[in-house]
N, C-alpha and C positions, 0 to 999 in steps of 0.2 A: 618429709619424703613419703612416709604412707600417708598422707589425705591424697595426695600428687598421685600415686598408684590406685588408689580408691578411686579417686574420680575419672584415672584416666579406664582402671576395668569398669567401671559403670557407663562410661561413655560407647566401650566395648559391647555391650550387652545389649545397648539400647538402639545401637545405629546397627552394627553388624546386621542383624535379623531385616534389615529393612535393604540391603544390600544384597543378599543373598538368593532373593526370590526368583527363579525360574519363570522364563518367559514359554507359555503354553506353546504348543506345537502349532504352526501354521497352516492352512490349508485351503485351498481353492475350491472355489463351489463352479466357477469355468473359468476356464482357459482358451480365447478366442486367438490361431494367428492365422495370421495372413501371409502371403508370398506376393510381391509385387516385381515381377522379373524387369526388369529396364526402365522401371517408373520415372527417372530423371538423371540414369546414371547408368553406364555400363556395367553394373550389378546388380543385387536383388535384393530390394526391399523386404525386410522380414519384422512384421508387428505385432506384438503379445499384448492382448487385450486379458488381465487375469485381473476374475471378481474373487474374493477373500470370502470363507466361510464364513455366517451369521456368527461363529465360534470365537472369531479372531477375535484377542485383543489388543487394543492401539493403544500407544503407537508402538505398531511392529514393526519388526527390522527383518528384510527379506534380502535372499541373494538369488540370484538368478545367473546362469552356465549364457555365456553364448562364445561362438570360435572367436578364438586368438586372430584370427586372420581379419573378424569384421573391424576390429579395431576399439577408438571409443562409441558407444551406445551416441544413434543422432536425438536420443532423444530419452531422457527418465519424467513422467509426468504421474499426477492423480489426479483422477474425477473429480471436480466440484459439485456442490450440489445443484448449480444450474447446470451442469453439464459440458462445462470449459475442461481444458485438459491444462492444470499447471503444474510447470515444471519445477522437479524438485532435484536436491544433490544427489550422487552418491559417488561412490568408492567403484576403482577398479582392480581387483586385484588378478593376475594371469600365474595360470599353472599350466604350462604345457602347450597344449592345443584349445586348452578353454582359460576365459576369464569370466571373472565372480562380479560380475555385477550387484553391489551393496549397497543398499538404502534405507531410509525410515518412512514410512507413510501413514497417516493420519488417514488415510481416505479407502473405502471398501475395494475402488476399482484401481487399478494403473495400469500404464502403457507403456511398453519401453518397445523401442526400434531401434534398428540397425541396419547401417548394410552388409552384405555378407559377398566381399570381390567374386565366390569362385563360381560365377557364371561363367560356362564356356560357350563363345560364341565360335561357331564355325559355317561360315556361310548364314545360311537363310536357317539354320539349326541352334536349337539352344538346350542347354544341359548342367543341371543344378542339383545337386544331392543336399536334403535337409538333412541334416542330423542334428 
């Protein structure tokens, strides 16, 4: 019974420390979006082009707010190095009026879109609040 304790605290000692470690803070060097009001849909295209500091490191795991009302993301992707945009998984998770768009990315850049319904069309007039 104590080698069984022995080896399982030694086992304790050697993995814990390796489990433990803190993922550095995250942060963007730009933040590119776009508004694309009625691109292919009676709503509005909205795209986050976000470059990751020299700082980062991968693979990180990033969440990102967008409104509860756009629905799921049409799109989570990362830069390749030739310059393709592939797409990767992530998690949705909804609080409220926002949901947490959450992923892993290997790649310095990514993109996610969405659309966002609350275009209002009234006549030859259009009206859209970012937040």
């Amino acid at each position: 019974m104590r080698k069984l304790a022995l080896i399982f605290m030694i086992f304790i000692f050697l993995v814990l420390p390796t489990l433990a470690h803190a993922q550095n803070p995250i942060s963007f060097s730009s933040m590119f979006i776009q508004i694309w009001p009625e691109y292919d849909k009676p709503s509005v295209l909205v795209i986050y082009q976000i470059t990751f500091a020299p700082s980062t490191t991968y693979p990180a795991q990033v969440s990102i707010l967008i409104p509860t009302a756009a629905g799921e993301p049409n799109a989570v992707a990362e830069k390749q190095p030739d310059g393709s945009l592939f797409t990767i998984t992530y998690t949705c998770q909804v609080n409220g009026d926002w949901a947490s768009i959450n992923f892993t990315t290997t790649s310095s850049v990514v993109q996610l879109e969405y659309y966002d319904p609350r275009l209002t069309i009234e006549g030859a007039a259009r009206h859209f609040e970012y937040l």
